[in-house]
Biotite code that builds the C-alpha atoms (Angstrom):
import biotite.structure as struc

atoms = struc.array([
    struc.Atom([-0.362, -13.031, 19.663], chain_id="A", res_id=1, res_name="UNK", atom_name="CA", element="C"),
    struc.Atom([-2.413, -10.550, 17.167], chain_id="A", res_id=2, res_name="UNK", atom_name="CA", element="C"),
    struc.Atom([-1.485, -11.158, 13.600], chain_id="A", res_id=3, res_name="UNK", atom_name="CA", element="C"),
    struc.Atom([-2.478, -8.287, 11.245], chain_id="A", res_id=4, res_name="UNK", atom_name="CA", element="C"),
    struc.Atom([-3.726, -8.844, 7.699], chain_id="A", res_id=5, res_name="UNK", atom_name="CA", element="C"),
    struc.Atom([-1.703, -7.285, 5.137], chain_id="A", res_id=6, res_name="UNK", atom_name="CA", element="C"),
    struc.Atom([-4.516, -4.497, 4.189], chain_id="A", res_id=7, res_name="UNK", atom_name="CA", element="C"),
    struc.Atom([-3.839, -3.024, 7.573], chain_id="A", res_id=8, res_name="UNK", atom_name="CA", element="C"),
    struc.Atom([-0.156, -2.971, 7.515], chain_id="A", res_id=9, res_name="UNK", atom_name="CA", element="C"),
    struc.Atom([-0.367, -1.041, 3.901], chain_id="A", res_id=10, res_name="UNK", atom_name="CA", element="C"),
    struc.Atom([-3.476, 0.923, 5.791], chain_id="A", res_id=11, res_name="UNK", atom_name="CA", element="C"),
    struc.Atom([-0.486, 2.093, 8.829], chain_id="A", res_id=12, res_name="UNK", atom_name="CA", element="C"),
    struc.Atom([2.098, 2.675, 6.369], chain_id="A", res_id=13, res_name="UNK", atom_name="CA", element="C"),
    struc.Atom([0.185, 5.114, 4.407], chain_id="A", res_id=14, res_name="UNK", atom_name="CA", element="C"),
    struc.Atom([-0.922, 6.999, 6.765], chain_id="A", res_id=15, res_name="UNK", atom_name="CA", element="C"),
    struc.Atom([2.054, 7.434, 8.344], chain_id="A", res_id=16, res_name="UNK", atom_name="CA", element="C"),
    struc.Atom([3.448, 8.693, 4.783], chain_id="A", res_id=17, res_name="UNK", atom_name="CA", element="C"),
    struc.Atom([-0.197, 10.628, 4.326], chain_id="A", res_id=18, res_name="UNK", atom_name="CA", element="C"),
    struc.Atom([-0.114, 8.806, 1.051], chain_id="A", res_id=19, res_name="UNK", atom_name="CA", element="C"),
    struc.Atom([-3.986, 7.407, -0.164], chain_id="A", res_id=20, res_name="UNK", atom_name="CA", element="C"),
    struc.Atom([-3.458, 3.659, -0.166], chain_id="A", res_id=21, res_name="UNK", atom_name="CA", element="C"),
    struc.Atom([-5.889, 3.023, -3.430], chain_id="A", res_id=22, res_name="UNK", atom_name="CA", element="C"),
    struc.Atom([-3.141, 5.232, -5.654], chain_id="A", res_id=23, res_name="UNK", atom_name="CA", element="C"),
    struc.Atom([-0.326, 3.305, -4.169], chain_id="A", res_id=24, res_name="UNK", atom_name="CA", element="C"),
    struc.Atom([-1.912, 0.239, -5.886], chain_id="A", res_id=25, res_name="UNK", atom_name="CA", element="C"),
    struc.Atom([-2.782, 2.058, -9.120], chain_id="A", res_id=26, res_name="UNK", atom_name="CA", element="C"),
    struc.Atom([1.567, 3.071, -9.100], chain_id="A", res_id=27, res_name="UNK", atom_name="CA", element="C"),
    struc.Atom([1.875, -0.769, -7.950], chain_id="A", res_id=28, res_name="UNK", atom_name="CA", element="C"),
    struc.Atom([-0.087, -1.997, -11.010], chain_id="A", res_id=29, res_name="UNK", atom_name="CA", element="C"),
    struc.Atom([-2.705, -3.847, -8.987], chain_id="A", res_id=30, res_name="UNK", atom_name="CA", element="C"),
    struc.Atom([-6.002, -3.596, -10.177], chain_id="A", res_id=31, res_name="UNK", atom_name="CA", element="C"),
    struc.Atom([-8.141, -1.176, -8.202], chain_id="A", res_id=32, res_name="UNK", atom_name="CA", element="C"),
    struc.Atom([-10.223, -4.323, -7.673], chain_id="A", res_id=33, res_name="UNK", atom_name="CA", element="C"),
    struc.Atom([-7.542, -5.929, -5.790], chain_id="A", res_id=34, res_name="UNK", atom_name="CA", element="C"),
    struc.Atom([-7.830, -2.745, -3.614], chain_id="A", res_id=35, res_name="UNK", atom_name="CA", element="C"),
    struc.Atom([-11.346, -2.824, -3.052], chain_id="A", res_id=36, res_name="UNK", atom_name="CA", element="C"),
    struc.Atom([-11.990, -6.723, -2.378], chain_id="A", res_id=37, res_name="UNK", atom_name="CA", element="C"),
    struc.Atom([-8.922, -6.233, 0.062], chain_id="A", res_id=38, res_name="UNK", atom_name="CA", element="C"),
    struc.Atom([-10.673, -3.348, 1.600], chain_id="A", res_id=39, res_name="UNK", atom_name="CA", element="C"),
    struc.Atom([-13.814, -5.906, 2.166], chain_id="A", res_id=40, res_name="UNK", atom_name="CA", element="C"),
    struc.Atom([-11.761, -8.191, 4.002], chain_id="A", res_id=41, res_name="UNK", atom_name="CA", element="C"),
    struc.Atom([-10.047, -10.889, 1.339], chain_id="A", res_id=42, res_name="UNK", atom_name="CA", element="C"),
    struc.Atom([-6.978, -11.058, 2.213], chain_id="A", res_id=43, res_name="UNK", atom_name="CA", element="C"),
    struc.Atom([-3.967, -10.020, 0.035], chain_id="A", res_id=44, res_name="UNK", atom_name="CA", element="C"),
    struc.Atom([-1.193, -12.553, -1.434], chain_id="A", res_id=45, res_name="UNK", atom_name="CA", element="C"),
    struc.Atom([2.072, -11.818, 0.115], chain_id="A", res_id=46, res_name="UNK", atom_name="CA", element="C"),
    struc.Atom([3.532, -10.139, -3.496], chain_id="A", res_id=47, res_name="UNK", atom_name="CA", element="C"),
    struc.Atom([0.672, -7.755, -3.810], chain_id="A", res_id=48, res_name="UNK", atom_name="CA", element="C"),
    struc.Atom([1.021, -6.653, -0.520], chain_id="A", res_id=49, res_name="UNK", atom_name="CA", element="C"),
    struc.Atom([4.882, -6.635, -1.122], chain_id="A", res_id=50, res_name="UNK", atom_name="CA", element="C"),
    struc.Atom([4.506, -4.503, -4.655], chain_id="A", res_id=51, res_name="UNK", atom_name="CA", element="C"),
    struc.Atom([2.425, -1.841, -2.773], chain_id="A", res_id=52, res_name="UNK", atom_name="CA", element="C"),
    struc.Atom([4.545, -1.728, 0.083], chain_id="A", res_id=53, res_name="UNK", atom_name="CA", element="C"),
    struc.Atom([7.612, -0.993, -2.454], chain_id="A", res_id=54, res_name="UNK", atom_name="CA", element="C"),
    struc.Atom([5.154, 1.262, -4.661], chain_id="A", res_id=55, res_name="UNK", atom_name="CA", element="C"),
    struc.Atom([5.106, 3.866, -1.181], chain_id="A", res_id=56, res_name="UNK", atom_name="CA", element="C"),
    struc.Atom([8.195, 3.579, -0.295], chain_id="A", res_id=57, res_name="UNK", atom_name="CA", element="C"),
    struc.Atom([9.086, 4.725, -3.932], chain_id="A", res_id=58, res_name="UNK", atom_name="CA", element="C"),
    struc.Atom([6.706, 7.299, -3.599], chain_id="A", res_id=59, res_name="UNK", atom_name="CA", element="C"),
    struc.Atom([8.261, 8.839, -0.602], chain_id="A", res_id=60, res_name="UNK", atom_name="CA", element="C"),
    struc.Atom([11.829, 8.199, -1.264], chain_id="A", res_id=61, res_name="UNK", atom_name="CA", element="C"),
    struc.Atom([10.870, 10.246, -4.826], chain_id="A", res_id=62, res_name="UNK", atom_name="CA", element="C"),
    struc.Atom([8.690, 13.499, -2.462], chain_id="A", res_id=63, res_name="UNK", atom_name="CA", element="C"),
    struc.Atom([11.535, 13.516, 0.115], chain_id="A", res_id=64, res_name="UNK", atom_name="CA", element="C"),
    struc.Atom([14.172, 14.088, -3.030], chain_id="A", res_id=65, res_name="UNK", atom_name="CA", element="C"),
    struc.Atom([11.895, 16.827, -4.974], chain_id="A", res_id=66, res_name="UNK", atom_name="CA", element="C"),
    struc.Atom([11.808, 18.518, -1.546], chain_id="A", res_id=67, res_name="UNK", atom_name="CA", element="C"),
    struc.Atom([15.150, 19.059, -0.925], chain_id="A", res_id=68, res_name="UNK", atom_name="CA", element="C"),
])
């Protein structure tokens, strides 16, 4: 069994929404610090992680409704 750090799962899910992952945690209100220490393999506390995750899904609930 693979487990997957929470950078990468944020990593897949922005890519799959073509979204950059550093703004997502800028919108999130993480420091961009949090962002780049992640990036350098510390790993993320589960609500960081979870406030980014909900900071793209905002992002693309809000680009799906302004392109309708």
């Amino acid at each position: 069994m693979m487990l997957c750090k929470y950078i990468n799962q944020l990593q897949d899910i922005a890519i799959r929404n073509d979204i950059r992952l550093k703004d997502m945690f800028i919108v999130a209100g993480v420091p961009t610090s949090t962002y780049y220490r992640a990036m350098n393999g510390v790993d993320l506390r589960f609500d960081t992680a979870e406030r980014v995750a909900k900071a793209i899904r905002d992002v693309h609930i809000q680009s799906k409704a302004s392109a309708s």
